[in-house]
N, C-alpha and C positions, 0 to 999 in steps of 0.2 A: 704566344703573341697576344696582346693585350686587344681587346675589341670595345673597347669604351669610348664615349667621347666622342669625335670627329670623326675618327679613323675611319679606314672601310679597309677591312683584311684582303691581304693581294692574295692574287694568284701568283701558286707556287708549284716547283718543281717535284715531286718526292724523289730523290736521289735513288732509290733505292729497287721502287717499280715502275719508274718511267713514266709515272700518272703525275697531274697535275691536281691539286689540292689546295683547301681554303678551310682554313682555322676561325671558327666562329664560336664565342663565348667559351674555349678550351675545349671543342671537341672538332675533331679532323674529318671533313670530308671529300670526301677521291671525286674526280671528276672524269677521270677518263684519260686516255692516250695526251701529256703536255704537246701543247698546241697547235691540239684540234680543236675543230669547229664546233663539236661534240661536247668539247670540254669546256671552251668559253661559252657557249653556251648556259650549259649548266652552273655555271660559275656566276652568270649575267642573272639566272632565274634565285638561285640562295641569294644572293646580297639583295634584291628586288623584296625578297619575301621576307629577308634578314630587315631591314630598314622598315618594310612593310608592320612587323609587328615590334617597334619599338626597339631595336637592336638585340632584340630574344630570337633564341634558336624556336624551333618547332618543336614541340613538344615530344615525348617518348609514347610507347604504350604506358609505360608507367607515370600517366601524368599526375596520378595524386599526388607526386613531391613538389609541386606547383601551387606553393604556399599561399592564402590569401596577403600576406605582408610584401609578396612580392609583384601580386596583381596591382595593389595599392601602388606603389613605387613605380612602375610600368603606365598606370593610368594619371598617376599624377604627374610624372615629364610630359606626355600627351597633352594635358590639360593647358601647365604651361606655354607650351605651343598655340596651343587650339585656342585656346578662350580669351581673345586678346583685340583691342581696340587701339586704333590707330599708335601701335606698337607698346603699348601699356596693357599688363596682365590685366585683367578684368577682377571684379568680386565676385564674381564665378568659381574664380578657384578655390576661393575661402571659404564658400560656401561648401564645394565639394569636400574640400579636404577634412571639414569638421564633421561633415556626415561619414567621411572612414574611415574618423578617428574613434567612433564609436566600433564601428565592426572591428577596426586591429586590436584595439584593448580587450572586447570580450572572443574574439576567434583569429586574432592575427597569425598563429602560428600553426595553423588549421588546413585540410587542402583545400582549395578555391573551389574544387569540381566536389567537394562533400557540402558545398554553404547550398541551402535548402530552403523551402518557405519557414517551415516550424524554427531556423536559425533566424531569419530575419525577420520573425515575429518578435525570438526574444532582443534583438536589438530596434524594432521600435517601441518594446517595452522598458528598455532602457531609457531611449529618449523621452518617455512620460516621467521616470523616474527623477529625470533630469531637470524636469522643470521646465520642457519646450513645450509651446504650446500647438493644439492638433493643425494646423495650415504649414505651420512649420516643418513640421515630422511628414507630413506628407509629401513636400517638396524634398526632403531630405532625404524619404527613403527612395522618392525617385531616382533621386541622383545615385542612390547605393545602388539601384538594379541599374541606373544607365553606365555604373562601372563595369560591370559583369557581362551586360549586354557587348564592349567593347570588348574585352577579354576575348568571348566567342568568335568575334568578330578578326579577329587577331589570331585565332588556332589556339589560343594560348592553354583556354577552359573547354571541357564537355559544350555543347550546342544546349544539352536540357537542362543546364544547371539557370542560362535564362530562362528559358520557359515556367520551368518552374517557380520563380519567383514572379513575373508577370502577375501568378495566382492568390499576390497575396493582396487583397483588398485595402483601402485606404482609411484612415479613421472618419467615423462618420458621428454627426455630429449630433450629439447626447446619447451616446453610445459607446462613448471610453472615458476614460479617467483624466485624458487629455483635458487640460483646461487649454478655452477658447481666449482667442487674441481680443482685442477691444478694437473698435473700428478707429478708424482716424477721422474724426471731426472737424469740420472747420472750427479755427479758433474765433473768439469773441474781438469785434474791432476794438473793444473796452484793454481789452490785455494787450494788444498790441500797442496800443497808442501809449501806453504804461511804459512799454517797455522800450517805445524808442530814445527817448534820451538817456536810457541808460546802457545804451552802447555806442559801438563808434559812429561817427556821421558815414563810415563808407558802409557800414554792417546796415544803418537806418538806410540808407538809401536801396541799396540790396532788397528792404525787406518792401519798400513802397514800390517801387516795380515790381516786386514778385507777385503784389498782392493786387496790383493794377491789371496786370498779363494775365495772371496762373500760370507762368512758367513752373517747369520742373528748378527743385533747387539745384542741381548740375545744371541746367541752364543757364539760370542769374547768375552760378558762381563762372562761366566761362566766357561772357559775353565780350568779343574784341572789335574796334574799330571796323576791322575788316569783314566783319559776320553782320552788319547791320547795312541795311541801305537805307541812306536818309531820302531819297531822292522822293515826291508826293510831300502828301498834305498826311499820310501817314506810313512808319517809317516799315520795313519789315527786316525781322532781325534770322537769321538761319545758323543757328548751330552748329560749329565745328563737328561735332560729335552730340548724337541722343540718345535715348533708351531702344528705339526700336529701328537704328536704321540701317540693323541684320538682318529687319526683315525687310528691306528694300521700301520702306518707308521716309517720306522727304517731311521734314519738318518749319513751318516756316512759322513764326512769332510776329502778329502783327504789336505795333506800338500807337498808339494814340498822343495828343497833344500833352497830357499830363505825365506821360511815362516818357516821353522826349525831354519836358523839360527836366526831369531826374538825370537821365544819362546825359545828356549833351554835353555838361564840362565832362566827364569822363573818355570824351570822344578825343578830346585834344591831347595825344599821346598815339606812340609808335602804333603804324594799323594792325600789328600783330600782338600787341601785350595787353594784357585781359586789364578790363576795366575797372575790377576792384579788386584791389592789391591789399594782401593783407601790411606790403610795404605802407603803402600809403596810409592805413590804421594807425604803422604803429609810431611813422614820423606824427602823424596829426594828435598820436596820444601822447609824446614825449613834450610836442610844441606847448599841448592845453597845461604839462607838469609844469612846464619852463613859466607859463603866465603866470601860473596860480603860484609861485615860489615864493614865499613869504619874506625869506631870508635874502638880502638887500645881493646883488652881482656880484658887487666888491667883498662880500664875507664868505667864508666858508667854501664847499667846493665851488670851484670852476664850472660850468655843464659841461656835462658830458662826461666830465674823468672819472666817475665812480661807478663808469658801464666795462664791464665784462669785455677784454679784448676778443677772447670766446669762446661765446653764448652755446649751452649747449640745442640750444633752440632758437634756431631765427624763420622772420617771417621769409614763407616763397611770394612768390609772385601773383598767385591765385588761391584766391578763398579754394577749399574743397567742402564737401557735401557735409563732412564731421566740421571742420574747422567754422563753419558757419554754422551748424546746429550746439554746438558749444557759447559761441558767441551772442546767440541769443540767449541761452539756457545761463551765461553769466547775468545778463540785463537780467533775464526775468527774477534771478536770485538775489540783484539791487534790490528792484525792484518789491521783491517777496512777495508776487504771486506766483500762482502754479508755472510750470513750466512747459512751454509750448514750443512746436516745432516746423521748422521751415517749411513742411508737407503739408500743412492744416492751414497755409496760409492758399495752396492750390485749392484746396478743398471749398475754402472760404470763398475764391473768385469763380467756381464752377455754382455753387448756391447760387450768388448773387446774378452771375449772368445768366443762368437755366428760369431764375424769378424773372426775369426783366426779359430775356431775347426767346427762352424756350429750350428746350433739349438738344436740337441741334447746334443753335450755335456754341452752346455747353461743347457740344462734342467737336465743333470745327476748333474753337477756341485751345481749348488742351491739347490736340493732337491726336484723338483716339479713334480707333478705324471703326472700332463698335459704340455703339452709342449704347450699348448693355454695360461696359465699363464705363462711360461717364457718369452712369447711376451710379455705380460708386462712391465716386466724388461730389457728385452735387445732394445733397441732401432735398428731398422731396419741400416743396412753398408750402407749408401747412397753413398759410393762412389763405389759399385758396380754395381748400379744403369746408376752413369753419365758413368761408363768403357761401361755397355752396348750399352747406347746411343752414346758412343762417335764410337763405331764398328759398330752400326746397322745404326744409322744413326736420 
């Protein structure tokens, strides 16, 4: 009897010894005298424990044939359950998945209860190998021991095979071969100004709120009628969805006079449909083709008849986090300066308000519980710095 999927294996009769029985993963077990209390029972506590770990049986004493390739596959259906945002997988998973596609490639076929510190030394020597950089690897092997840590979790693996890797310390910095990330800097308002007309008027408007706020970029790309309150002399806008509001954190985006008048025509449209559509981009980019057409209406095609009935690519409804860091990253290569990204423009309006309001409002402004992480973002005023040397001396 097949135990995949849906299903949940019945309770059944054994013809033979008068016991009741439930077939899990192809292995038979007896319950006791069919239908007793005894036997439901027991029947009620395996499926409970069978579901509990992923629809895997419990382990044998022989648990070494409890391959890591099949922890992997086990932890990754979990995952896509688990790690998920108002019913959309998360990049959680992505993340996870590529940190054990390292481990299946070099020990996939391996027992999960033999993977040890000195093993997942050599696969974060791998990922140095690889060309990740040390913040990266460090988050990655986390996630490799928080696989193994569920496995235990599960009965699946030994209890000390987490333990054991707990012991393995993290890359410390100038102290491995790991090369370091580069920080993410506010970009110069000189590049930005560059690069607004050369993209769409919905992408340039995107980026002037973003830069006015310090929204997160999933913020500006999901803003809908129904997530802003205009009501005051300043508006505030609240996010369907943010980065932190797993951790029971409420996020609320104030708007000022200058970031109103950007969104306002955007407002006039359904209260549920996001306000900058890459639709509306790419009517407004077809419309600016049609003006600029050289070739008189009456000659040559028709508009519109030489578009692809279809497209193996059409726009959705909503920018996303890539589709908007791309769309800069084409301006900026009009343009041919370097190329800057949607996050440097956060960056940008943490500096400028931490110089003018101070640190806290840095930190009420972005969202962050700790004002240790607005240090991040806002780059230190060095020119209050030279005012004091240039008085003190």
């Amino acid at each position: 009897m097949r135990t995949t999927g849906k299903i949940i294996p019945g309770y059944r009769k054994h013809r033979g010894s008068g016991q009741a029985i439930v077939t899990l993963n192809g292995k038979d077990h007896y319950l006791g005298p069919h239908g007793s209390k005894v036997s439901k029972n027991e029947y009620d506590r395996l499926i409970a424990e069978w579901l509990a770990r992923g629809r895997t049986t419990e382990q044998s004493e022989d648990q070494h044939e409890f391959a890591i390739v099949e922890l992997i596959l086990a932890y990754s259906k979990h995952c896509r359950q688990y790690y998920r945002k108002n019913g959309k997988i998360t990049n959680e998973v992505t993340a996870i998945l590529n940190a054990l596609k390292v481990v299946k490639e070099i020990y996939g076929r391996q027992s999960a209860n033999d993977f040890g510190p000195l093993k997942l030394q050599v696969v974060q020597n791998k990922m140095i190998e690889l060309g990740w950089c040390r913040s990266q690897i460090n988050k990655q092997i986390s996630r490799v021991i928080r696989a193994f840590r569920w496995g235990v979790s599960k009965e699946l693996i030994n209890a000390n095979v987490a333990y054991g890797l707990r012991e393995v310390a993290g890359l410390r910095r100038g102290r491995t071969a790991a090369k370091e990330s580069q920080p993410v800097l506010p970009v110069a308002d000189a590049l930005v100004d560059q690069t607004l007309p050369l993209v769409s008027s919905v992408v340039a408007d995107m980026i002037r709120l973003q830069r006015l706020t310090g929204m997160r970029p999933a913020e500006v790309c999901q803003v809908r009628p129904s997530d802003v309150d205009t009501t005051g002399d300043v508006w505030k806008y609240r996010p369907e969805s943010h980065k932190t509001e797993h951790h029971g954190h409420s996020r609320v985006i104030a708007i000022g006079p200058r970031g109103q008048d950007i969104l306002r025509p955007y407002l006039l449209r359904a209260s549920t449909d996001y306000c900058f559509s890459p639709v509306d981009s790419e009517k407004k980019r077809r419309q600016q083709q049609t003006e600029n057409r050289k070739t008189p209406s009456h000659h040559g095609n028709r508009v519109g008849t030489n578009r692809k009935r279809k497209p193996e690519v059409t726009a959705g409804p909503a920018y996303t986090t890539d589709s908007y860091r791309r769309a800069i990253k084409r301006g900026c290569d009009k343009a041919k300066i370097p190329a800057w990204a949607p996050n440097q423009l956060r960056h940008s309006a943490a500096t400028r308000i931490r110089a003018q309001f101070g640190l806290e409002a840095a930190q009420v402004t972005l969202g962050h519980s700790n004002a240790n992480i607005t240090q991040v973002y806002a780059e230190r005023d060095l020119s209050k710095a030279i005012e004091v040397a240039r008085q003190v001396g």
